[in-house]
N, C-alpha and C positions, 0 to 999 in steps of 0.2 A: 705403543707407548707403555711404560712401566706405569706401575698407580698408582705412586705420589703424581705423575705429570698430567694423566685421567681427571683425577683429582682437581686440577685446574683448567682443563683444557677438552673435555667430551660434553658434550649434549649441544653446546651453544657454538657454531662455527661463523663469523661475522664475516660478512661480504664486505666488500669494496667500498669505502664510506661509512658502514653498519657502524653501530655503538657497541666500543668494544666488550664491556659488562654486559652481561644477561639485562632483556627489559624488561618490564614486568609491564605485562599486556593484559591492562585491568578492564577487558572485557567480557560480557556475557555473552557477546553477539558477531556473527562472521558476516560476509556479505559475499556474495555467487556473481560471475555473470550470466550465467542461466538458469533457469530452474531446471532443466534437463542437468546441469552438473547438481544440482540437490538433491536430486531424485538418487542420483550415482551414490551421494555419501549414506544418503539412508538406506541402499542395496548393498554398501558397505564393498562396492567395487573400483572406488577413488578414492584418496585422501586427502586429507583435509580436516578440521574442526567442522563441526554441526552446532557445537552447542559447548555450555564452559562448566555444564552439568556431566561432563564425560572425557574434556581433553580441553585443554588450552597449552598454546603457544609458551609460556614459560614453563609451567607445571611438565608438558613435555620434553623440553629441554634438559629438565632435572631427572626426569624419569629416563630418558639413554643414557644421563649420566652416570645414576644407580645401577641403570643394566650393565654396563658395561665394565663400570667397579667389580659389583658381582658375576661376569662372566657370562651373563644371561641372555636370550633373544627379545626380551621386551620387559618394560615394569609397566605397575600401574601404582600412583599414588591415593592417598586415603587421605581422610580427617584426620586417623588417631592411627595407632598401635592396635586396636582391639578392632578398628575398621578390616583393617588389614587381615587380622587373625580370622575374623568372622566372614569375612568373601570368599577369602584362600579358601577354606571349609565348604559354603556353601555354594563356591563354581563349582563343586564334583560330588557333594552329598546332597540329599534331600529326605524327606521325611521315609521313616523307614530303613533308614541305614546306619551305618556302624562305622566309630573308625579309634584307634590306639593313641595314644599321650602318654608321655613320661611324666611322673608324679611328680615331679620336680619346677615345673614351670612355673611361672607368676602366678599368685594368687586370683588376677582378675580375672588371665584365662581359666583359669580352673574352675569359675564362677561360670564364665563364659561357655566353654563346655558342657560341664556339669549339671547346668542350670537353666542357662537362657536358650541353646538348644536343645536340650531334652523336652523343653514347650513346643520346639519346632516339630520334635518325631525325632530326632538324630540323637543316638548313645554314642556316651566315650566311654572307653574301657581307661583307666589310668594303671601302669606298668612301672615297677620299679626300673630305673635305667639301665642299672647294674648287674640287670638278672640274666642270666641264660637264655641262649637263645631259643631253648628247645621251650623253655618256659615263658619266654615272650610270643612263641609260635603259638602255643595252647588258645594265646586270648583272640587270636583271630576266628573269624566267623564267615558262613559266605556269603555276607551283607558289609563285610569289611573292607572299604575304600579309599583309605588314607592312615597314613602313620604320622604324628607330631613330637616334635623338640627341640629343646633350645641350646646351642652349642652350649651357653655358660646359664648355666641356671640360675633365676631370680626368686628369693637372694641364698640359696645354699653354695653358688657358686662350684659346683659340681660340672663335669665336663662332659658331653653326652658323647658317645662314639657312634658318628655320623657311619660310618664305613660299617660297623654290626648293623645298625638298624635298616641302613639302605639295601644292603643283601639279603634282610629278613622282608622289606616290604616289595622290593622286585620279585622275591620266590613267589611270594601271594598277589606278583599284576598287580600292586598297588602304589602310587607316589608316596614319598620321604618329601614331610614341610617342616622346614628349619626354621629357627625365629632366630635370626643372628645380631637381635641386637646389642649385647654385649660386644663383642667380639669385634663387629662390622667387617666390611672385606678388608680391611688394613692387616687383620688378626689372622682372619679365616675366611676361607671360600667356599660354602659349603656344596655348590656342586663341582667342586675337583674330585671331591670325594663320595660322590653320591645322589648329593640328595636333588630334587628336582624342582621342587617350589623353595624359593628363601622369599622370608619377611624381615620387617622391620618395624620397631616405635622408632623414627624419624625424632620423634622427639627429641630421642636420648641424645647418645654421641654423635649420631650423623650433624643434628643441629648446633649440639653442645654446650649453645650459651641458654639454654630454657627462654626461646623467644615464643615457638609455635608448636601447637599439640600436631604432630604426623604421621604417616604407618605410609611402607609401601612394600608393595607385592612384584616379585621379580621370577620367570619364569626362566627355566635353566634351556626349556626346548628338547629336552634329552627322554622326556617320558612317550611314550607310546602308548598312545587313548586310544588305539584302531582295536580295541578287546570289548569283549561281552558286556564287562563294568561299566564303561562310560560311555554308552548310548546318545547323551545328550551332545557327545562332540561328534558323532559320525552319524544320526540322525538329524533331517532336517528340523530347523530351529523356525515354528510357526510366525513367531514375533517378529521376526526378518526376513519375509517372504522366504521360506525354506533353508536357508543360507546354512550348509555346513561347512563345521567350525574346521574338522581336520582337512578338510578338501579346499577351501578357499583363504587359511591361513597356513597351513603346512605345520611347520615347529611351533607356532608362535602360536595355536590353535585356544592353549589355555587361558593369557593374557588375554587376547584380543574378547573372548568370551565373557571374563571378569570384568570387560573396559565394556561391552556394547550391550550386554547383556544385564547382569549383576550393579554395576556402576551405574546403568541407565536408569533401573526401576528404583536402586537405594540411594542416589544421589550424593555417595560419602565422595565428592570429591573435593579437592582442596583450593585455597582461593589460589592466583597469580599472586598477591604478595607474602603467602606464604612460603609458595616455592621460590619465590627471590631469596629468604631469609633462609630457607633450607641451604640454597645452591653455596649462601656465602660461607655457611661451616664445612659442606662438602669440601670446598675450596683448602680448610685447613687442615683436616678431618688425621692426613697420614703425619701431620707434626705433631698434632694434640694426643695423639693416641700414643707412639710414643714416649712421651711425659708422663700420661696418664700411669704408662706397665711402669716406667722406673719410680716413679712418688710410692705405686702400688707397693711394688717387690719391698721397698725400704717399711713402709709402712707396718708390712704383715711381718716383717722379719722384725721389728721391732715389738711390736704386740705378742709377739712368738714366746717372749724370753720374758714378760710379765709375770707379777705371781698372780694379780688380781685377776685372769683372764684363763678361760676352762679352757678354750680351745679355741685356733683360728682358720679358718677356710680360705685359704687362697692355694691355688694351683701348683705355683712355683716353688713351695717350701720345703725343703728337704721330710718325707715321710710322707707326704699329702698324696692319701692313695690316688687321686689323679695327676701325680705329675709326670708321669709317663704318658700318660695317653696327651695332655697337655703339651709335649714337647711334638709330638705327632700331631696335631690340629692347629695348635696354636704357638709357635715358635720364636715369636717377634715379643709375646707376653700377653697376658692373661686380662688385660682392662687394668680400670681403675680400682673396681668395686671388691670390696672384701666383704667377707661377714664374721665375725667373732662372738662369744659367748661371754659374758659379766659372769665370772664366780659367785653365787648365791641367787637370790632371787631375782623377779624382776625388778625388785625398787631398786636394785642396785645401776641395774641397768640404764634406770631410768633416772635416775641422781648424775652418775657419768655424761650421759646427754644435756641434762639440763646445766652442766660446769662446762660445756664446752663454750670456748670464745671465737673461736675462729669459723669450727664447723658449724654450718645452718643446718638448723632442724626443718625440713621439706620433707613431703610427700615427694621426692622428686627422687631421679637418679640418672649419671653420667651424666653430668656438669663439669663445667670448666672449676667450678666454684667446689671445695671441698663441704660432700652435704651426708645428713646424717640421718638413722630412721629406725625403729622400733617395729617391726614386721610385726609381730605378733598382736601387739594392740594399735594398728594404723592399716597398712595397704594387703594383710594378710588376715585382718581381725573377723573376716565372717567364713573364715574357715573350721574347722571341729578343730577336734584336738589331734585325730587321725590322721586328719588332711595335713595339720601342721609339723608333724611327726615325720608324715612320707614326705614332706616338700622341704625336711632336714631343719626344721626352726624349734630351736629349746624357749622359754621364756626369757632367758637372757638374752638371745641373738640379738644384735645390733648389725645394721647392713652399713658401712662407712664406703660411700663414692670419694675415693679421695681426686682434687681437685688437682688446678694447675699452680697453684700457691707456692711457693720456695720451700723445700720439704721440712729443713730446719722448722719452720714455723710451723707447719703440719704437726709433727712429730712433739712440738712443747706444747701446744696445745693438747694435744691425748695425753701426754704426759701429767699435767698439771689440773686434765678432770679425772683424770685415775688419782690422781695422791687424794682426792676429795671426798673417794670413796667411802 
């Protein structure tokens, strides 16, 4: 199937009679008929649910869905965006080890890394994206076990090149983890090109309409854990009566470890009627996205040709030193999300924001709904000035998620809080 029809038609196959909607199976609880077959799920050599703290019937459904959008051998869903980010990490590091990030990512991972693992024992080195390779090779270590990035950066909206960094982190035996939520597989795939783990905030475009906070983890199957590094998938795993991960799961060795291992002892899993509310954006996911790059393209081209406005970041604009690499990853367009710069200070910035009628001011992004945000004193504010610098944010920066609204309208409204300036 192509992936608009994915899109409508993977994870949920209805039998004879079955309901043809996805059901949301709002239980905690499975029932056996033997405990000889219970025994099997917890030796993890039958399948089946054990438990709604690790797998459920819908939340599964949505999870082949996502695998198979992204090309993957398995996913696993989460609470959140940072659920996600923070397992991805923690199935292949632990205390004592090391691993690379582009300086450009979300501010909360960068808290995330920077901070909340560095109490666990694990350093992240942070790397300019755009740097050489010989000088992104320098920062590796031989305690270095993973490489991170986000195809569309939040919110410099910078394009990361999946294909450099995947050839720098297989030279050094280590997986390439993408956070593709910008982008989503409508955009971009990021193991066609490389990389081995892809994540997601579910929240954003996958869900679209801002119903339920999500994250999920999609394993590509293509890395090879049979090396020195990752002892924990070809040594026996105590907690599971011995159970090794690359010999009794094959390709699927990473996921399944995230799911029975990581997901059992953190519990970040997500209810049944979230994964209902996810599956129904999936559902629209390659129309809305779509819309989203054309509203975008007019949007930034318009912003473009402002006097009030220093600069605008979007991909697609004639000059934007990523729009070549852009037309290589992402050729369908770029999202919805822009980020541009208020000429002068930030009151200025913040005067713009506060005239707008149309666009909502939210902590939020990729929405249906055209929404608005001040990175620097909101979802980036407990950064340095440093961090804010390398993650490409001036104090003017505004991040504009433009929505699904009629553009005309879009477009009078920015118009009409610039003249306010």
């Amino acid at each position: 199937m192509n992936i608009e029809t994915k899109c409508l038609h993977e994870g949920y196959y209805p039998k004879n009679g079955e309901p043809r909607v996805l059901p949301i199976y709002q239980s905690t609880t499975y029932t056996y008929d033997s405990t000889e077959h219970i025994g099997k799920l917890f030796d993890l050599t039958a399948d089946g649910h054990m438990y709604s703290r690790i797998s459920n019937p819908t939340v599964g459904a949505v999870e082949e869905k996502i695998a198979s959008l992204e090309g993957g051998v398995g996913a696993l869903c989460t609470t959140s965006g940072q659920a996600a980010s923070l397992i991805s990490i923690l199935n292949i590091l632990k205390s004592g080890d090391h691993f690379i990030s582009a300086s450009t990512i979300y501010g909360g991972t960068i808290n995330l890394f920077a901070v909340t693992l560095k109490r666990f024992g694990i350093e992240c080195t942070f790397v300019d994206p755009d740097a050489s390779e010989e000088d992104i090779q320098k920062e590796f270590k031989e305690n270095t076990k993973a490489v991170f990035g986000e195809t569309i950066a939040n919110p410099a909206i910078s394009i990361f090149d999946i294909e450099k960094f995947s050839k720098i982190a297989h030279k050094n035996n280590v997986p390439l983890i993408i956070d593709n939520t910008f982008a989503t597989p409508i955009l971009c795939r990021p193991i066609e090109f490389g990389a081995d783990i892809v994540i997601h905030s579910t929240t954003k475009y996958m869900d679209g309409h801002a119903l339920q906070v999500g994250g999920v983890i999609i394993d590509s199957g293509n890395f090879d854990w049979k090396n020195d590094k990752f002892l924990e998938f070809t040594e026996p795993d105590d907690s599971y009566h011995g159970v090794i991960y690359t010999k009794q799961f094959g390709k699927a060795a990473y996921i399944a470890k995230a799911r029975v291992q990581l997901m059992r002892d953190l519990g970040a899993y997500p209810s049944a009627n979230s994964a209902f509310l996810l599956n129904l954006g999936l559902e629209t996911l390659h129309i809305r996205m779509e819309t989203h790059c054309r509203n975008a393209e007019s949007v930034a081209e318009f912003l473009n040709k402002c006097d009030q406005i220093e600069f605008v970041n979007y991909p697609t604009l004639k000059g934007n030193k990523y729009n070549d690499i852009a037309r290589k990853y992402l050729p369908k367009g770029c999202s919805g999300v822009i980020s541009f710069s208020i000429k002068g200070n930030r009151e200025n910035a913040i005067r713009f924001m506060d005239n707008l009628k149309l666009a909502s001011k939210v902590v939020h992004v990729a929405d249906i709904r055209t929404c608005v945000l001040h990175p620097a004193s909101s979802t980036h504010r407990q950064l340095t000035d440093d961090q804010l610098i390398a993650a490409g944010i001036t104090p003017g920066l505004i991040r504009l998620s433009v929505g699904l609204e009629n553009i005309d309208d879009i477009l009078e409204d920015i118009k009409q809080a610039l003249d306010k300036i």
